[in-house]
C-alpha positions in Angstrom: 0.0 0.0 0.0 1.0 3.5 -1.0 0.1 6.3 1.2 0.5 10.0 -0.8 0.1 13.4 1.1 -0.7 12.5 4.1 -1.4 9.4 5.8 -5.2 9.8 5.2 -4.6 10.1 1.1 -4.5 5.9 -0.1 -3.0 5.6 -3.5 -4.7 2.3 -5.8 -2.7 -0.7 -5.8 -2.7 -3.8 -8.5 -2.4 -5.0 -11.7 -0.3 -2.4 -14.0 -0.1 -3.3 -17.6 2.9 -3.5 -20.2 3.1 -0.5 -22.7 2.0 -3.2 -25.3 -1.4 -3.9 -24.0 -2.0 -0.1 -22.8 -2.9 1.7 -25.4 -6.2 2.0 -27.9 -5.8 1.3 -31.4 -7.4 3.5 -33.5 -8.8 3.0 -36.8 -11.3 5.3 -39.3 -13.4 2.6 -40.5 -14.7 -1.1 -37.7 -12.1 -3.6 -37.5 -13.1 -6.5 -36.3 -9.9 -8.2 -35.2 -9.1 -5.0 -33.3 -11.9 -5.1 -31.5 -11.4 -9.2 -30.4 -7.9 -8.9 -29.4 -9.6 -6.5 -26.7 -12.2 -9.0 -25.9 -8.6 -11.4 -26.1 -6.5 -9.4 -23.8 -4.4 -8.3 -26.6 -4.8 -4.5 -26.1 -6.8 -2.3 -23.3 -8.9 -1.1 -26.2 -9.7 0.1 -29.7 -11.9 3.4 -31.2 -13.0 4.0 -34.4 -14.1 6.8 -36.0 -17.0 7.5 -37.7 -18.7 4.8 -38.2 -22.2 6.2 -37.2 -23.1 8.2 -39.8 -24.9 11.5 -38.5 -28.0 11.1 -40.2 -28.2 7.4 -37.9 -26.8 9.3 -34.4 -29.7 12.1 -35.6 -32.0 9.5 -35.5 -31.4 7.7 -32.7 -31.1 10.8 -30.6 -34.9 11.7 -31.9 -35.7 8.1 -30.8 -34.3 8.3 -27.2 -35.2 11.8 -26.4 -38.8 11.2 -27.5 -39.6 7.8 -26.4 -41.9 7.0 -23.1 -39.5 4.2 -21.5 -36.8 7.0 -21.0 -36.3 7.7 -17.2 -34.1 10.7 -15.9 -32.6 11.7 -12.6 -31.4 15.1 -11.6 -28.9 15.8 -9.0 -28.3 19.6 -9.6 -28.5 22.3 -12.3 -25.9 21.0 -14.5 -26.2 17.0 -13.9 -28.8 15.5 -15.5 -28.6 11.4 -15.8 -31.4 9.9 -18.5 -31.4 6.1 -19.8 -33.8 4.0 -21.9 -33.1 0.2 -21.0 -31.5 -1.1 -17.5 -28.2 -2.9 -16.5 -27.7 -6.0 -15.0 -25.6 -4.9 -12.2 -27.9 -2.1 -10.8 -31.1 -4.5 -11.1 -32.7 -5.4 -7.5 -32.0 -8.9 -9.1 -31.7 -11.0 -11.9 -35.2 -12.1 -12.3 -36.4 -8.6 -12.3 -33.7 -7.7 -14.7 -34.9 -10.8 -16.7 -38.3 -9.3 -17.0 -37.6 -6.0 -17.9 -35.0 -7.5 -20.8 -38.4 -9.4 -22.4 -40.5 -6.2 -22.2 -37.9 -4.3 -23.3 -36.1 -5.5 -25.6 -38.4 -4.7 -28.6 -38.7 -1.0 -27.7 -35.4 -1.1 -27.2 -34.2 -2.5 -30.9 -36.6 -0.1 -32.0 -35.4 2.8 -31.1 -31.6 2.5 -32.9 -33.5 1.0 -36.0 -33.1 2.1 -39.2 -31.5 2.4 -42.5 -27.8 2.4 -42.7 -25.2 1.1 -40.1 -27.0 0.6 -37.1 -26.1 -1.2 -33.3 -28.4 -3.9 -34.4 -26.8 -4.2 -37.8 -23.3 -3.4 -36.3 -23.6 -6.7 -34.0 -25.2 -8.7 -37.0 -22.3 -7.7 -39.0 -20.0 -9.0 -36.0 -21.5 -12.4 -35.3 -21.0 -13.2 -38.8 -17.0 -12.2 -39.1 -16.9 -14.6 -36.0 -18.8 -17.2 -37.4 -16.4 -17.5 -40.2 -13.7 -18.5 -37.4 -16.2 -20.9 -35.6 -16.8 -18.6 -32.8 -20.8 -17.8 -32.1 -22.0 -14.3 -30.9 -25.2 -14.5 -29.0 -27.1 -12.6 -26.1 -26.6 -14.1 -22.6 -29.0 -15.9 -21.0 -29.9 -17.4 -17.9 -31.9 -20.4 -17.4 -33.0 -19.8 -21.2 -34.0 -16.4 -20.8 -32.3 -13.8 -22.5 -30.7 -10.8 -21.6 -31.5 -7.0 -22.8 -28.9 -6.2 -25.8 -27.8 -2.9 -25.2 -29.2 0.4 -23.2 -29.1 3.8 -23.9 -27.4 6.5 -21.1 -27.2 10.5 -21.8 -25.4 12.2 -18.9 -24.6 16.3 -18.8 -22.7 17.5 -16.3 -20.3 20.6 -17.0 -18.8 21.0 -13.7 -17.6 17.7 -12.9 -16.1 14.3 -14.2 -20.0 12.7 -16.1 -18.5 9.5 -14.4 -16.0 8.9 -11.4 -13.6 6.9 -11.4 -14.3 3.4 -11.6 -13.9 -0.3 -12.8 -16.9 -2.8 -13.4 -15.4 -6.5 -13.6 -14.8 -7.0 -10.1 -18.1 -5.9 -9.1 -19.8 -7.8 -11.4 -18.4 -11.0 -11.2 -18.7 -10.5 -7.3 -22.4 -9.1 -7.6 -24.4 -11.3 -5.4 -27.7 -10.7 -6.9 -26.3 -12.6 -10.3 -25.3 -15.5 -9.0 -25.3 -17.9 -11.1 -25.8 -15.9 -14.0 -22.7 -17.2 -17.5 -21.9 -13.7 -17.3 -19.8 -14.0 -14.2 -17.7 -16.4 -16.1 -16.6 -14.5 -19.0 -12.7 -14.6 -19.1 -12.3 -10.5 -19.6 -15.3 -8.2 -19.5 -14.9 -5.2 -22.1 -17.9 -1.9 -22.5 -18.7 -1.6 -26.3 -20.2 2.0 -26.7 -21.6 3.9 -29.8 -21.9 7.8 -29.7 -24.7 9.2 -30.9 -24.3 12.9 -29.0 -21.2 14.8 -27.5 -19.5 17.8 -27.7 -15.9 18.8 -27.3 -15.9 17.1 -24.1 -17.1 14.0 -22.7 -13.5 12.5 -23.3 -12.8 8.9 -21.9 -10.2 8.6 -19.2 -8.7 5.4 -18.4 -6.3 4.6 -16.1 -3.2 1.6 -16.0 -4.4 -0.2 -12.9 -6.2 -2.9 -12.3 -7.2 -2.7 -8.9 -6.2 -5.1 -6.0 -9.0 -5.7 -2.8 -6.1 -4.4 -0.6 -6.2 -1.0 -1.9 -10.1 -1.3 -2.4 -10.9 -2.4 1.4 -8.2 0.2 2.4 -10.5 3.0 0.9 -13.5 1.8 2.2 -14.7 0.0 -0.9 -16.6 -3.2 -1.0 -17.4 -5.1 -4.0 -20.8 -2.9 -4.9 -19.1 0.3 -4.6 -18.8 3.2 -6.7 -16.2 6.0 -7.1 -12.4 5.9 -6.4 -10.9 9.3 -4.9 -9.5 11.0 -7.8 -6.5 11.6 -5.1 -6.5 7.7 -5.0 -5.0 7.5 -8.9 -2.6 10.0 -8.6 0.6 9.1 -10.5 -1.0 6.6 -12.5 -0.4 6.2 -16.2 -3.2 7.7 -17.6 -4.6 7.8 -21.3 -7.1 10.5 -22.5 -9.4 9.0 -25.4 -11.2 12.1 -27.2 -15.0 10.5 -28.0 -17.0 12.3 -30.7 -20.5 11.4 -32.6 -20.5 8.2 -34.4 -17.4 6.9 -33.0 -17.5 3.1 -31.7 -15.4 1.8 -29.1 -14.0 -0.9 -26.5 -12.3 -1.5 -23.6 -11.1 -3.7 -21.0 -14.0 -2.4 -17.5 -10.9 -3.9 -15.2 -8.7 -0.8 -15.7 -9.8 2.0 -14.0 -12.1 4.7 -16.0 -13.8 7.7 -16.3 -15.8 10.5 -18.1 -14.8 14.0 -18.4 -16.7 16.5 -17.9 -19.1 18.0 -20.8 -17.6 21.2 -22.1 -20.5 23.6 -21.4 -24.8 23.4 -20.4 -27.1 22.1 -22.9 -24.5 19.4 -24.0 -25.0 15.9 -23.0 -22.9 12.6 -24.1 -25.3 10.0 -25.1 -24.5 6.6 -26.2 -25.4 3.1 -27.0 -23.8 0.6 -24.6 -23.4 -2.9 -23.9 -20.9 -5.2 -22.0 -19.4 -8.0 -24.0 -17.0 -10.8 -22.9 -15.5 -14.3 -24.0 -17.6 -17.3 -22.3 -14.7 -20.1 -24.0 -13.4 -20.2 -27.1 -16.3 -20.4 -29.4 -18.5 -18.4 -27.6 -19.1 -14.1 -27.1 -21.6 -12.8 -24.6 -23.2 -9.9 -25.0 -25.7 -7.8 -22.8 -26.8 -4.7 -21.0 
């Protein structure tokens, strides 16, 4: 453990990663292997540019903004928090989430229909380059009920980071409420995200630490909590990801990450997302 100013300041501890793996490859048009050497543990993760075109974000944006299953939670002026669709982690358990993926699920495919490249299509076009290499992409499932396939999430918040500091793969795999649930067993678990919304802020910030339960318990953290100190990361290896409309992108949820703040009111950072990991080695989960 490494204390930093003052005894009371407790600097993360854990897995750092080889300059090899930490980085994001960046492309202008989807590459597929790209995107599975993340799912792999090849590299921490991949962007690429552009491949929403705007009439599709434009569309989607109408969609979400205008549709009756959005919910929304304020917590000031500036930090508004609105989402069509729900994840598995913050469910009051699996069989509600379960439910809520069967009634949902149509609305939700709805809403990012469409003409032209689409998350729909853009998964459709993935299972098949895996198929060609014997590997099968499905939704997860539980006792033979599937989960939702993505869910839409707009945050604004000017002032401060949109999301603090975090990582999702321990607390997921340690979530009690999902016991039992294949997506505990995934070998890495990566967030795929589409942009359909953001201004010049909204940037991704990941960090090069995986975190240990030493440093975790020492803060105070147990396996269902949320938000590291931003004092906690300092002197970390850090990467700043710019994210603008229509990118897609991947990463490794074991590193720690974050959101940057938007750059000014009015702008909010919307975006299509979905967790995604290797069950064995002919099989890819995806969910919300």
């Amino acid at each position: 453990m490494v204390s930093i100013g003052g005894s009371d300041q407790i600097r993360l501890t854990g897995q750092v990663h080889p300059g090899d793996y930490f980085r994001f490859v960046e492309r202008d048009e989807l590459d597929w292997r790209a995107w599975t050497d993340v799912l792999r543990g090849k590299v921490a993760g991949a962007v690429f540019r552009g491949v929403l075109p705007p009439d599709v974000c434009a569309r989607i944006r109408r969609n979400f903004w205008s549709s009756p299953m959005r919910r929304s939670r304020e917590h000031g002026v500036r930090d508004v928090d609105a989402w069509c669709g729900n994840h598995l982690f913050n469910a009051s358990s699996l069989d509600w989430y379960l439910d809520e993926a069967d009634r949902a699920r149509p609305a939700l495919e709805a809403l990012c229909a469409g003409p032209g490249p689409t998350p729909r299509s853009l998964l459709a076009e993935y299972g098949d380059h895996l198929a060609d290499q014997g590997v099968r992409l499905r939704l997860a499932e539980h006792r033979g009920r599937r989960a939702a396939p993505f869910r839409l999430r707009s945050r604004a918040d000017g002032d401060a980071l949109v999301l603090a500091p975090h990582d999702d793969a321990e607390a997921i795999r340690h979530a009690r409420h999902i016991d039992g649930c294949e997506v505990q067993r995934v070998s890495r678990l990566c967030n795929a995200l589409m942009c359909v919304e953001n201004g010049s802020g909204g940037e991704l910030l990941y960090w090069n630490i995986s975190p240990d339960r030493e440093s975790r318990h020492a803060l105070g953290m147990s396996t269902d909590s949320y938000g590291y100190p931003i004092e906690s990361l300092s002197g970390i290896e850090q990467l700043t990801v710019p994210v603008h409309t229509g990118d897609v992108y991947i990463f490794d949820t074991a590193n720690v990450h974050a959101v940057a703040p938007c750059s000014s009111d009015g702008v909010f950072r919307t975006t299509v997302n979905l967790l995604m990991g290797e069950l064995d080695a002919e099989t890819i989960l995806y969910w919300s």
